[in-house]
Predicted model as a PDB file, atoms N, CA, C, CB and O in Angstrom, pLDDT in the B-factor column:
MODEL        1                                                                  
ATOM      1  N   UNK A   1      -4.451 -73.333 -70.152  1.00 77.00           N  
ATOM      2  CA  UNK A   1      -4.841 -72.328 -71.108  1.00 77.00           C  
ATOM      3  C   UNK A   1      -4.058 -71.050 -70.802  1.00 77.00           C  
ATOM      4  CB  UNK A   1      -6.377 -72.081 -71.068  1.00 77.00           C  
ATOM      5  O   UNK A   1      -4.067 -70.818 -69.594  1.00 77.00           O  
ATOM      6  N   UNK A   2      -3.244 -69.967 -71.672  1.00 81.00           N  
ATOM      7  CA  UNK A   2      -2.903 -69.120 -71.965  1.00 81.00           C  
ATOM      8  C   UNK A   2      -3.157 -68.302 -72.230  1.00 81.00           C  
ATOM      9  CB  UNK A   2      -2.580 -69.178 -72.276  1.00 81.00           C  
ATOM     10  O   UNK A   2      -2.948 -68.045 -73.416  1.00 81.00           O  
ATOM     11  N   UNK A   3      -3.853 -67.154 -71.305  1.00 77.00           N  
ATOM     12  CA  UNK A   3      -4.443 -66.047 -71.557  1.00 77.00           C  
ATOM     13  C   UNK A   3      -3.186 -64.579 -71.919  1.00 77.00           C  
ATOM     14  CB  UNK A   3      -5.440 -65.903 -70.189  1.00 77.00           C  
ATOM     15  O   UNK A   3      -2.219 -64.483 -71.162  1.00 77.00           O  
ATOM     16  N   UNK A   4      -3.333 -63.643 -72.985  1.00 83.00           N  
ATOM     17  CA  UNK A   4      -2.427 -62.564 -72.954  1.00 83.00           C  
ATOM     18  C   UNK A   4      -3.529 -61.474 -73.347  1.00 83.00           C  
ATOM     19  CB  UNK A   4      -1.051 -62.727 -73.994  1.00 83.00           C  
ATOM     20  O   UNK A   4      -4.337 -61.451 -74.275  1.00 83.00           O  
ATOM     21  N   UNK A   5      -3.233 -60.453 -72.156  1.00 83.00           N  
ATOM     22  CA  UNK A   5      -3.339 -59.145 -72.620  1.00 83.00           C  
ATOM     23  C   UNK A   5      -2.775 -57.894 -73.058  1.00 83.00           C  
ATOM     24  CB  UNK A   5      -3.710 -58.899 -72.138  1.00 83.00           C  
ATOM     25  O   UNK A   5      -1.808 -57.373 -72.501  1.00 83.00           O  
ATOM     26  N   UNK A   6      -3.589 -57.237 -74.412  1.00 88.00           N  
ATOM     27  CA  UNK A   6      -2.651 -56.106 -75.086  1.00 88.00           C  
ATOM     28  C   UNK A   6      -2.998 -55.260 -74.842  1.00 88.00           C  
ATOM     29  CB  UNK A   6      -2.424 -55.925 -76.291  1.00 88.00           C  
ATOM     30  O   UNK A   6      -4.115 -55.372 -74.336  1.00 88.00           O  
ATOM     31  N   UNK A   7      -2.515 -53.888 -74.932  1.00 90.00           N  
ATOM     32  CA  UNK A   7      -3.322 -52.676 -74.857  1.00 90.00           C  
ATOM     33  C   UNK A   7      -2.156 -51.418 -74.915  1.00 90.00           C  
ATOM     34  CB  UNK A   7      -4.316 -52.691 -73.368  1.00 90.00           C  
ATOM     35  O   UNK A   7      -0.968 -51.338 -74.602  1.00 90.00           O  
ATOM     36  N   UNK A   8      -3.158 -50.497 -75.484  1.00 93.00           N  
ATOM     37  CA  UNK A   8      -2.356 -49.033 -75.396  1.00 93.00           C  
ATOM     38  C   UNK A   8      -1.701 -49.058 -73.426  1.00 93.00           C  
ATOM     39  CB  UNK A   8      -3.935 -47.300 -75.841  1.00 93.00           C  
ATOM     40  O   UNK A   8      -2.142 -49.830 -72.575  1.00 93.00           O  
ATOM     41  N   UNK A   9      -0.533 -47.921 -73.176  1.00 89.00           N  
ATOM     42  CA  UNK A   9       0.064 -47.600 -72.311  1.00 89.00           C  
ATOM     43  C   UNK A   9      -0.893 -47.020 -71.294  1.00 89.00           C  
ATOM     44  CB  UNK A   9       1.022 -46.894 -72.751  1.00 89.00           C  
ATOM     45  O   UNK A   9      -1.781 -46.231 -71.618  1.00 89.00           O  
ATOM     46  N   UNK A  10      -0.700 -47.412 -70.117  1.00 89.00           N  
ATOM     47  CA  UNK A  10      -1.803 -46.742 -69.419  1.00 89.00           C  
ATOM     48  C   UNK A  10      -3.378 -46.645 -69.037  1.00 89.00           C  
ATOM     49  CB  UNK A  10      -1.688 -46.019 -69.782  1.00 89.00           C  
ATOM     50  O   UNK A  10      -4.033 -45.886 -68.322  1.00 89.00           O  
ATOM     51  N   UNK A  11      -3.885 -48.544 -70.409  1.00 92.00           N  
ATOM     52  CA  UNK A  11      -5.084 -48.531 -70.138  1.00 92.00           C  
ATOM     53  C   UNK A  11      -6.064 -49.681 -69.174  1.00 92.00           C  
ATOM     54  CB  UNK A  11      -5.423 -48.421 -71.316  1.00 92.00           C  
ATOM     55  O   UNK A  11      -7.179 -50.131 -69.437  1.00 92.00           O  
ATOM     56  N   UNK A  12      -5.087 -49.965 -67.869  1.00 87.00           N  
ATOM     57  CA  UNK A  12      -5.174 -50.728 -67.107  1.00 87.00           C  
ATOM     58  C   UNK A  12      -5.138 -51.882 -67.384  1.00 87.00           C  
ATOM     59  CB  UNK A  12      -5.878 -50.540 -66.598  1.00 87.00           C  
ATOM     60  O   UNK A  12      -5.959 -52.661 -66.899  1.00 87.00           O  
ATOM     61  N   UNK A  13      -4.174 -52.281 -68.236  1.00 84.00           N  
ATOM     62  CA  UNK A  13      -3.986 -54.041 -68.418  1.00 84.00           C  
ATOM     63  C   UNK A  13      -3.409 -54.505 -66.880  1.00 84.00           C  
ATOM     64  CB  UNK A  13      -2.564 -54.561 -69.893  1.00 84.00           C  
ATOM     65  O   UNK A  13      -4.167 -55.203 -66.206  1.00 84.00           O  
ATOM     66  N   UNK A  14      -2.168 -54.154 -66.352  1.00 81.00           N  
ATOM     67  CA  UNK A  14      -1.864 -54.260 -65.250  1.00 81.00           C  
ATOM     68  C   UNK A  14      -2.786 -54.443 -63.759  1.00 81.00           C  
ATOM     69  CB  UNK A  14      -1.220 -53.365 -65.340  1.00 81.00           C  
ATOM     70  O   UNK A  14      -2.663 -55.221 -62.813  1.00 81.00           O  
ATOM     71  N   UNK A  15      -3.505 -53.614 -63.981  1.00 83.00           N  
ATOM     72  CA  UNK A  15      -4.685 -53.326 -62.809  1.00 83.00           C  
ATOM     73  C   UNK A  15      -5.622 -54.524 -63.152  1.00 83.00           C  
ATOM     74  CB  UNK A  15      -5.609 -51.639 -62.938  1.00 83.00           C  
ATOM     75  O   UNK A  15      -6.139 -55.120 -62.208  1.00 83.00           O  
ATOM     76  N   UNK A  16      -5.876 -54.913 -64.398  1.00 78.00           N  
ATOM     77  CA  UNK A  16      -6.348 -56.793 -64.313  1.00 78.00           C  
ATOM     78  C   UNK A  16      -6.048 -57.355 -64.179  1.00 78.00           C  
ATOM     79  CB  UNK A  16      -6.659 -57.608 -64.820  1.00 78.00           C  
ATOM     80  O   UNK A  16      -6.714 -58.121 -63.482  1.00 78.00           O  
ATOM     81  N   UNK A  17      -4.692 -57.824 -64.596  1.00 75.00           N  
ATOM     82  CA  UNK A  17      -3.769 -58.797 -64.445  1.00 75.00           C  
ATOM     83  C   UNK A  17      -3.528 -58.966 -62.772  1.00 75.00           C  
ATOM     84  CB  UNK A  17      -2.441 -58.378 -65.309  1.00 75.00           C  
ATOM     85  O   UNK A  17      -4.114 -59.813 -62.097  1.00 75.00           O  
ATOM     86  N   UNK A  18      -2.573 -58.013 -62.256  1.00 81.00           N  
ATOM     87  CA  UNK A  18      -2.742 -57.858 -60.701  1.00 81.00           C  
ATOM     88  C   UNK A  18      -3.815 -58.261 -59.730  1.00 81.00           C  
ATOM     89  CB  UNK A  18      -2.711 -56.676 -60.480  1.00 81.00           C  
ATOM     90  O   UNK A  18      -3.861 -59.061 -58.796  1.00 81.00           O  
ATOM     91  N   UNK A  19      -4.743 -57.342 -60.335  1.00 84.00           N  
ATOM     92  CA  UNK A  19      -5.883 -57.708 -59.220  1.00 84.00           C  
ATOM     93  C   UNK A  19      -7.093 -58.121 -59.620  1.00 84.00           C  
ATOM     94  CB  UNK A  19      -6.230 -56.639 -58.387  1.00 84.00           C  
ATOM     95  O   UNK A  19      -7.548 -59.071 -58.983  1.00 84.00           O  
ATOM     96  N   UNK A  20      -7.619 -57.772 -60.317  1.00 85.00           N  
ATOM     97  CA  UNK A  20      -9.321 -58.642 -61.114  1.00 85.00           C  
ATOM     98  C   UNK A  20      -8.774 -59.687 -61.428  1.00 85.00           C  
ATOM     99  CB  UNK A  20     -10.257 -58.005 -62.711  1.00 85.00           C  
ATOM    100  O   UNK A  20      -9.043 -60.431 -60.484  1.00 85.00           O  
ATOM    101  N   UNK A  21      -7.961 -60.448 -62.393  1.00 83.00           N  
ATOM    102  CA  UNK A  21      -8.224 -61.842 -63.188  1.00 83.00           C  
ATOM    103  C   UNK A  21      -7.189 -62.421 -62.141  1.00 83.00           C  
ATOM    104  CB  UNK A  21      -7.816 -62.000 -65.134  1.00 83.00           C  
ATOM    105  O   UNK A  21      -7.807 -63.319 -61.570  1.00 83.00           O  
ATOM    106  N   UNK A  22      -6.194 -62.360 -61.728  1.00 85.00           N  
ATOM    107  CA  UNK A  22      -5.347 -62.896 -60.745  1.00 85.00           C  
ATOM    108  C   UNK A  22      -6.427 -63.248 -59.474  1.00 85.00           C  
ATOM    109  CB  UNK A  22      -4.086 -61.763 -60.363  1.00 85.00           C  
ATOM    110  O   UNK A  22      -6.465 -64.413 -59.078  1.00 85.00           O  
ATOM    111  N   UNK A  23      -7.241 -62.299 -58.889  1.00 91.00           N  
ATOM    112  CA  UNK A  23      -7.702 -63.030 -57.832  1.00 91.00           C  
ATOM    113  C   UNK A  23      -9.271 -64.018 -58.512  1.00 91.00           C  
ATOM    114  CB  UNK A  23      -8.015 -61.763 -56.463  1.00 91.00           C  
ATOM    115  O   UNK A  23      -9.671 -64.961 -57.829  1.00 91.00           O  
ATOM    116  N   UNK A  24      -9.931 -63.704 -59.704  1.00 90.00           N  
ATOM    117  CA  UNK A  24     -10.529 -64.133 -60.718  1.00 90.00           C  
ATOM    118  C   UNK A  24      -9.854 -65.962 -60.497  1.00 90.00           C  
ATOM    119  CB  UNK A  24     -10.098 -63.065 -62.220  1.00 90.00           C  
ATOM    120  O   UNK A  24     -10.549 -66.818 -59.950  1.00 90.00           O  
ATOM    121  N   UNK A  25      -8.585 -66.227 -60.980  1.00 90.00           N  
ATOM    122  CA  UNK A  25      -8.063 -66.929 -60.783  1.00 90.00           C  
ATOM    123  C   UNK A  25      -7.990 -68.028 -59.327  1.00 90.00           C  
ATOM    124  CB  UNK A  25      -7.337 -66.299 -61.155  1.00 90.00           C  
ATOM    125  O   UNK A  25      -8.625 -69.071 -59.172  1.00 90.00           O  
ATOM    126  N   UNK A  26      -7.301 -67.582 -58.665  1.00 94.00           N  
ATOM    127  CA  UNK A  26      -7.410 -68.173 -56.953  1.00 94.00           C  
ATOM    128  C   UNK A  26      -8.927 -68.488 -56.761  1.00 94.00           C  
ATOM    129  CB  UNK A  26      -6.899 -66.838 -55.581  1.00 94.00           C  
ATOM    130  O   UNK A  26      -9.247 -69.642 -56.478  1.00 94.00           O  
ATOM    131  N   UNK A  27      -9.631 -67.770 -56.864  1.00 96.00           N  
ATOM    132  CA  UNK A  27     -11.287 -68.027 -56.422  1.00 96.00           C  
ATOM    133  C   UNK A  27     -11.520 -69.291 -57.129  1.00 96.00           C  
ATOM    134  CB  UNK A  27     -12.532 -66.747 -56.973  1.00 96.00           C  
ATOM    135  O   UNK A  27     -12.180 -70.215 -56.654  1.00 96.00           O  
ATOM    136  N   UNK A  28     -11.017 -69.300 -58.161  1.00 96.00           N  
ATOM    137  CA  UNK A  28     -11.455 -70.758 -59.333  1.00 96.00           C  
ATOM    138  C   UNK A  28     -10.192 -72.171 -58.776  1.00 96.00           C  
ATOM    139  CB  UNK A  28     -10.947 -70.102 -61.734  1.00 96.00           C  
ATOM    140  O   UNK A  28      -9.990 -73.218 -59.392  1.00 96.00           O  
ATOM    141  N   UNK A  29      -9.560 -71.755 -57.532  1.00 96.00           N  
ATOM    142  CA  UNK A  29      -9.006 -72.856 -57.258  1.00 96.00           C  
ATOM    143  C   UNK A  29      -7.175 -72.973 -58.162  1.00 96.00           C  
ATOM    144  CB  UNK A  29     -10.280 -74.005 -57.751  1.00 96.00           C  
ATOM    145  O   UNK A  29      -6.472 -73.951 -57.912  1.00 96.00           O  
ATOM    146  N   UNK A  30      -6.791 -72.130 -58.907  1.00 95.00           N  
ATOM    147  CA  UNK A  30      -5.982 -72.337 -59.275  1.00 95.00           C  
ATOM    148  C   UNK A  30      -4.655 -72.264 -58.396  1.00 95.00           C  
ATOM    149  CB  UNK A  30      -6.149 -71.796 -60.153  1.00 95.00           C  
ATOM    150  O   UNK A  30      -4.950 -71.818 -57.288  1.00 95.00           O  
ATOM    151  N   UNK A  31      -3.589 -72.486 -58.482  1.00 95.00           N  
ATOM    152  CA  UNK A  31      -2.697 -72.696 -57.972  1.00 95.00           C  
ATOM    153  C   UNK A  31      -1.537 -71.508 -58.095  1.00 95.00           C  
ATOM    154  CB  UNK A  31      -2.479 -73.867 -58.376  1.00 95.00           C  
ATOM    155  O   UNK A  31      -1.052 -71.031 -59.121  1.00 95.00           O  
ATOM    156  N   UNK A  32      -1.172 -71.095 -56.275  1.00 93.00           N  
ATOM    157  CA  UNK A  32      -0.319 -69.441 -56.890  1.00 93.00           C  
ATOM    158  C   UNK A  32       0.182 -69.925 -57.884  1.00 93.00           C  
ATOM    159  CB  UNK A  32       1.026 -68.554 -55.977  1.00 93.00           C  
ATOM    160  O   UNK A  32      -0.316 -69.520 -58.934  1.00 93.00           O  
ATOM    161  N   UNK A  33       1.261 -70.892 -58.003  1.00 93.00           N  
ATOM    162  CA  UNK A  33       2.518 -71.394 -58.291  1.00 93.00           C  
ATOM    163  C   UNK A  33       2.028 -71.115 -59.526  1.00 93.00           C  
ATOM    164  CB  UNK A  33       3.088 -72.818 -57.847  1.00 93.00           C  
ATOM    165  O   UNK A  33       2.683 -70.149 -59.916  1.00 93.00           O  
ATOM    166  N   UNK A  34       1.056 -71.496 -60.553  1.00 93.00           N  
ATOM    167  CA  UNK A  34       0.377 -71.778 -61.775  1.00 93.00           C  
ATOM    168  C   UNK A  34      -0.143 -70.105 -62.802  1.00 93.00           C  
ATOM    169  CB  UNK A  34      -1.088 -72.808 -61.167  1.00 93.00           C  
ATOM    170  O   UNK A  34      -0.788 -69.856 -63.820  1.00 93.00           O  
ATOM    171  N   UNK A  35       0.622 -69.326 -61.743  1.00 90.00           N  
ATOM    172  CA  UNK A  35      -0.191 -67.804 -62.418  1.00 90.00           C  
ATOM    173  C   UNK A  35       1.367 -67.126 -62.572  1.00 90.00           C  
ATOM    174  CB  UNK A  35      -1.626 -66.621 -61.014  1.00 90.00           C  
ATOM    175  O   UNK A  35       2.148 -66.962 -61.635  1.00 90.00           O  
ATOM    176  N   UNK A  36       1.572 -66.834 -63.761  1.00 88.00           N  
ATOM    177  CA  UNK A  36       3.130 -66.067 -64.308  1.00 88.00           C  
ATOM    178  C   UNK A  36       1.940 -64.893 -64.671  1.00 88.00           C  
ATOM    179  CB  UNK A  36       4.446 -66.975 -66.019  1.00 88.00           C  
ATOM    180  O   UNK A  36       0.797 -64.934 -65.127  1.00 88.00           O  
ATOM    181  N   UNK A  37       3.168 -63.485 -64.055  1.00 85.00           N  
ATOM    182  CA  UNK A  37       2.957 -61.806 -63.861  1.00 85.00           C  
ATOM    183  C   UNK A  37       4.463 -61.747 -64.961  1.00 85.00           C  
ATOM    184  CB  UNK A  37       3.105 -60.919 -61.676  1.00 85.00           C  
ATOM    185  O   UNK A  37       5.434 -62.404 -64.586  1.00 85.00           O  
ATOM    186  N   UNK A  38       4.558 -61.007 -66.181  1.00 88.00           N  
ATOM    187  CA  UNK A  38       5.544 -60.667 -66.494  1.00 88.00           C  
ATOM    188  C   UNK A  38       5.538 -58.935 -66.581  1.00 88.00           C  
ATOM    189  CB  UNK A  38       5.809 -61.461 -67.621  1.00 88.00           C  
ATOM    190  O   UNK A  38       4.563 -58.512 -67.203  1.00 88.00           O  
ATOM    191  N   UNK A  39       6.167 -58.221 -66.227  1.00 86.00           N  
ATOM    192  CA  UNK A  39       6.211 -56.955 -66.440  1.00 86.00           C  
ATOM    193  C   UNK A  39       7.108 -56.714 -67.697  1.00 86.00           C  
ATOM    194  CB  UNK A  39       6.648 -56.287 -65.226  1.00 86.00           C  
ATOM    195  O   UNK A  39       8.335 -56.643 -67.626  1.00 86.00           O  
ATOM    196  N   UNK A  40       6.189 -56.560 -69.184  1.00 86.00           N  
ATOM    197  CA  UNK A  40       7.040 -56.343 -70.129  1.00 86.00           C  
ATOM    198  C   UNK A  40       7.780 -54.963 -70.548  1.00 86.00           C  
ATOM    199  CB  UNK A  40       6.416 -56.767 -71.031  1.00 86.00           C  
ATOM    200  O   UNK A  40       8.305 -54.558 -71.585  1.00 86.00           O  
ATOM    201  N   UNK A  41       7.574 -54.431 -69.250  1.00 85.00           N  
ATOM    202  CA  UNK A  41       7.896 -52.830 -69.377  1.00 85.00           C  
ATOM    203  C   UNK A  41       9.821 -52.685 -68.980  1.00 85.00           C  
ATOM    204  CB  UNK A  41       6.658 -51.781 -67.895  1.00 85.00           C  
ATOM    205  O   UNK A  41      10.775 -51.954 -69.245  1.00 85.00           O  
ATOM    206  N   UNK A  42       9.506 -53.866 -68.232  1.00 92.00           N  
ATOM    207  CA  UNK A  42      11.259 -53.680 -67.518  1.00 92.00           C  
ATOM    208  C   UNK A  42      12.292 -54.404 -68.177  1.00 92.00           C  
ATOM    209  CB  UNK A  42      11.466 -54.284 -65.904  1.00 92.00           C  
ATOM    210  O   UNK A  42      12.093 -55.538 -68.612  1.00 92.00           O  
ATOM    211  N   UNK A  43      13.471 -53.769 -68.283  1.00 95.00           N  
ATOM    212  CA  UNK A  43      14.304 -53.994 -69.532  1.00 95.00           C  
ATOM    213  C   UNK A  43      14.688 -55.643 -69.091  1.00 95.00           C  
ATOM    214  CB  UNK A  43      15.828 -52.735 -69.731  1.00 95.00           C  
ATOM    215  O   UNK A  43      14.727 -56.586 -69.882  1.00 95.00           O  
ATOM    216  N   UNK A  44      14.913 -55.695 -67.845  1.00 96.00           N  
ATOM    217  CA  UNK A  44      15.071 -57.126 -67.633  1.00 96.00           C  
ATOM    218  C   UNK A  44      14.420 -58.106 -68.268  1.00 96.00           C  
ATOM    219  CB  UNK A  44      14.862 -57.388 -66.536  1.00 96.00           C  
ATOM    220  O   UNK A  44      15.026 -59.172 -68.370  1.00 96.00           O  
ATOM    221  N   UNK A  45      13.165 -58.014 -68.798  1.00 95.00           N  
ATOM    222  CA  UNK A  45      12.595 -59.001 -69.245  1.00 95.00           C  
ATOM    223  C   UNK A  45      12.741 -58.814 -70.841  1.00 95.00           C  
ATOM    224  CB  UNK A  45      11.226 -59.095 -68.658  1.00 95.00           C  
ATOM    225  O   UNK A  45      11.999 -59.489 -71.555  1.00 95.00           O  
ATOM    226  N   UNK A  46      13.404 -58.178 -71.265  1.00 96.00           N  
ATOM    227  CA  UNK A  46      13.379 -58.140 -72.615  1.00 96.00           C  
ATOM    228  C   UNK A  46      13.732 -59.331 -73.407  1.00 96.00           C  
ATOM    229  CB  UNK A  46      14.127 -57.186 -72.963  1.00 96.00           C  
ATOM    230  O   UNK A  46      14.096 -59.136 -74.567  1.00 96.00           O  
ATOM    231  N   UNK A  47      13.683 -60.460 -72.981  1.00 96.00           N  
ATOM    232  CA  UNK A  47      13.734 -61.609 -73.951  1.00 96.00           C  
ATOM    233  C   UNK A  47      12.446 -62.118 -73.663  1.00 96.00           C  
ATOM    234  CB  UNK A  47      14.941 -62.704 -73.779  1.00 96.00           C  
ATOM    235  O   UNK A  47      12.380 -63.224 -74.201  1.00 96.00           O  
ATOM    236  N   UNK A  48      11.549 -61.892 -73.166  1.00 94.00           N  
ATOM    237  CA  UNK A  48       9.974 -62.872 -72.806  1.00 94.00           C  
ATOM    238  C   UNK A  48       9.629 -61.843 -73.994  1.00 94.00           C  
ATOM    239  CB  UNK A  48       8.804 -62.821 -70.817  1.00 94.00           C  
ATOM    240  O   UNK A  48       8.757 -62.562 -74.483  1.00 94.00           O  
ATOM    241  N   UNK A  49       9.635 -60.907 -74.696  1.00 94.00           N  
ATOM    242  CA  UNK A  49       9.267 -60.326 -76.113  1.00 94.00           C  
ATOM    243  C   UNK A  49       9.205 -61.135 -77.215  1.00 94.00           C  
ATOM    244  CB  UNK A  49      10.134 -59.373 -76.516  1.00 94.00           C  
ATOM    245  O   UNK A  49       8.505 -60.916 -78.204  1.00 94.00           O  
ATOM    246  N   UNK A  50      10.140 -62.335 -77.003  1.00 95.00           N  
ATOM    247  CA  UNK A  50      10.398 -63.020 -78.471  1.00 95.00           C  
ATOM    248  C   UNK A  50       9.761 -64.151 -78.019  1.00 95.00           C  
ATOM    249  CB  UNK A  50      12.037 -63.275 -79.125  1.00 95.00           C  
ATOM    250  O   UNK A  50      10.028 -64.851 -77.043  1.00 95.00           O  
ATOM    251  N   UNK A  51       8.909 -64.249 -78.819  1.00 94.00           N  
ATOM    252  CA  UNK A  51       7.194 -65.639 -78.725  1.00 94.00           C  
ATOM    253  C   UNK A  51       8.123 -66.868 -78.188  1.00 94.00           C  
ATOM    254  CB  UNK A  51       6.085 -66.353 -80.942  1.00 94.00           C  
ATOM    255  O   UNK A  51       8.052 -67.556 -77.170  1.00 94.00           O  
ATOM    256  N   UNK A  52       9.199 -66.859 -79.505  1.00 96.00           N  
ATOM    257  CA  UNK A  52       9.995 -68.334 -78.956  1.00 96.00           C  
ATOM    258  C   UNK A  52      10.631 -68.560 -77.585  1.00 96.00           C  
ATOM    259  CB  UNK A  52      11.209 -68.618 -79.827  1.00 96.00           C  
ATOM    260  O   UNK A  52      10.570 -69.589 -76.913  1.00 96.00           O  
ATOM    261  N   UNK A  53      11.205 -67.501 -77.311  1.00 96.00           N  
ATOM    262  CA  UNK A  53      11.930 -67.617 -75.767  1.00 96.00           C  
ATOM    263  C   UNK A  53      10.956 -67.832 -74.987  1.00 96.00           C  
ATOM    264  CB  UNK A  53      12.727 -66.361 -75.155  1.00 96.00           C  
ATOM    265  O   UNK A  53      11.053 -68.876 -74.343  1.00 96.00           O  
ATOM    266  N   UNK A  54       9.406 -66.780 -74.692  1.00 93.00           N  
ATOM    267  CA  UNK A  54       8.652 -67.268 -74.021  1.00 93.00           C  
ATOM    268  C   UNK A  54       7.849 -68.342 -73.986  1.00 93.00           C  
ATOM    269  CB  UNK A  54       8.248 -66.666 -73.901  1.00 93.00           C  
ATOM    270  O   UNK A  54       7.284 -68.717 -72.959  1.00 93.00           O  
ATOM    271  N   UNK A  55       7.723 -69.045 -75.393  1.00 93.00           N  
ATOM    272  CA  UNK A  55       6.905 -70.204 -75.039  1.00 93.00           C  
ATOM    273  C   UNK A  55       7.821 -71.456 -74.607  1.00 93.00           C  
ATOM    274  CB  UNK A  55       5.979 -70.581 -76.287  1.00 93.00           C  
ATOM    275  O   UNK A  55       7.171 -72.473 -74.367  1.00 93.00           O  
ATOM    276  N   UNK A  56       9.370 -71.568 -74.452  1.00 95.00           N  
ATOM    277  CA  UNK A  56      10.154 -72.405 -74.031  1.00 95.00           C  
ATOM    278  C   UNK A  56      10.528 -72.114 -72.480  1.00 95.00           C  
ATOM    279  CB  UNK A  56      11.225 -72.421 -74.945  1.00 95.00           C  
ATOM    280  O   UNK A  56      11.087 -72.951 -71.770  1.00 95.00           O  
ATOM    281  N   UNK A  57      10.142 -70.798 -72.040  1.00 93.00           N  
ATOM    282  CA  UNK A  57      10.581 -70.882 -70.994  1.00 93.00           C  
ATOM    283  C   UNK A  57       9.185 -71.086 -70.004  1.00 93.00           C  
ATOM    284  CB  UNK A  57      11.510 -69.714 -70.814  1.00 93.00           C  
ATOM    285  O   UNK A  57       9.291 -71.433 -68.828  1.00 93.00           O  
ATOM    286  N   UNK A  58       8.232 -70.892 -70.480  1.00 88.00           N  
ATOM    287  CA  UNK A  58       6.506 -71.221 -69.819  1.00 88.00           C  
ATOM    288  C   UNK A  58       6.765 -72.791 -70.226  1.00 88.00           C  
ATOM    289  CB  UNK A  58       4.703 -70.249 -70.851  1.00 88.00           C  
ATOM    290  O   UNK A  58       5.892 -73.634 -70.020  1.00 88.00           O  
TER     291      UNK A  58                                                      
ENDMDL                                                                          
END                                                                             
């Protein structure tokens, strides 16, 4: 299952992702390997923006 979160700049999506639902995660047994962090802020990732690139490369 594929969880995404949206939100205005600054309103702690990061601070869940990181640390509440990420360790949320591990507690439930999941697998590091099995948890993708994308930082869509950094220009590097500017192709995980386009739905198609990211759902071929997940």
């Amino acid at each position: 299952m594929i969880k995404i979160i949206t939100g205005l700049r600054r309103s702690g999506k990061s601070f869940l992702l990181k640390k509440l639902f990420r360790q949320h995660l591990l507690d439930d047994s999941v697998k590091e390997d099995h948890i993708i962090i994308i930082d869509m802020e950094s220009r590097k990732n500017k192709p995980f923006k386009d739905p198609d690139y990211l759902l071929d490369w997940v």
